[in-house]
N, C-alpha and C positions, 0 to 999 in steps of 0.2 A: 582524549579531551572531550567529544561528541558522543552524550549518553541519550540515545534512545528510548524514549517511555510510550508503548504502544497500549491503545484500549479500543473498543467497539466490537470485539469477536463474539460469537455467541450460535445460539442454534435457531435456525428461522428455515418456516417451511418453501418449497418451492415459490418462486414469484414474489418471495418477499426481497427487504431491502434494508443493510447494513451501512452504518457510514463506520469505517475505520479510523482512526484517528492516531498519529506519530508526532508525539512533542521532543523537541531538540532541545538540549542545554547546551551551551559552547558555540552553536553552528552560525552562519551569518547567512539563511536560505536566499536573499538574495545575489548570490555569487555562488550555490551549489545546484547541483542534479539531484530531485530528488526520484526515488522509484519504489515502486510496489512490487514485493516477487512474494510468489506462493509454491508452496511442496507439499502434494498429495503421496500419502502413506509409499505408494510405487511407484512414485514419480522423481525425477529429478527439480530442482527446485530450476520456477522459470520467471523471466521477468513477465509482469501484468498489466504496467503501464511504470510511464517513466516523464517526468519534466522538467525539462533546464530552469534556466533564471530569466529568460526570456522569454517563456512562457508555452513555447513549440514540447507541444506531446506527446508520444507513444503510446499507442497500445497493442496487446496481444490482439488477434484474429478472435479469438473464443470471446473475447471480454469488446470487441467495439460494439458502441450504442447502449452498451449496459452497464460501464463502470465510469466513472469519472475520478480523475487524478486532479490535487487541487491545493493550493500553499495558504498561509496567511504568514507574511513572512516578519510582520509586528510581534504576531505570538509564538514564533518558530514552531511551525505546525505544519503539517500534512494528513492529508485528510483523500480516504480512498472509498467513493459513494456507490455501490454496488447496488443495481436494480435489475430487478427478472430472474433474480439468482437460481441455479439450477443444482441438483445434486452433485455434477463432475466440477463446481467451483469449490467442492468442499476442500479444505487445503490448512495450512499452518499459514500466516501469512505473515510479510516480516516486509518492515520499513527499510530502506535504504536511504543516505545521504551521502553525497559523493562533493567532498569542498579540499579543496586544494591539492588536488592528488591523492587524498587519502577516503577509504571508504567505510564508513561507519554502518552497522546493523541492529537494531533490536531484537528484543528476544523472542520475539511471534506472537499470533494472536489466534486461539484457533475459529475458525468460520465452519459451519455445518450445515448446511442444507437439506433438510430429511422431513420424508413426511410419514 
């Protein structure tokens, strides 16, 4: 019922700065968990930040002070602002919505970091 439509991926040199963007149809983000996971090529996919509906957020170790995790739950939106980016943030990166027990993904977005 929860169709994920992600955009903002792209290739940007070191120290640059992406905002990610995940629009929901279906979802009611004020009553879901929403979260950021990323999978590099040999990587297993990991979560990157994460936040309830009360506002309390997660993040990875690699990503604190440099990513921010962020709702607008008028426009059923999430939104993942990455600053300082560095080459080992390169990743596929995929929305998550977590509402009623049930967990919804989009189809990734790729992020590149290269210089």
């Amino acid at each position: 019922q929860v169709r994920l439509v992600e955009s903002g991926g792209g290739l940007v040199q070191p120290g640059g700065s992406l905002r990610l963007s995940c629009a929901a149809s279906g979802s009611n983000f004020g009553i879901a968990v929403m979260g950021w996971y990323r999978q590099a090529p040999d990587k297993q996919r990991e979560l990157v930040a994460s936040l309830t509906s009360r506002g309390d957020t997660n993040y990875a170790d690699s990503v604190k002070g440099r990513f921010t995790i962020s709702r607008d739950n008028a426009k059923k939106t999430v939104y993942l602002q990455m600053n300082g980016l560095k080459p080992e943030d390169t990743a596929v990166y995929y929305c998550n919505v977590l509402r009623l027990g049930n967990s919804y993904w989009g189809q990734g977005t790729q992020v590149t970091v290269s210089s």
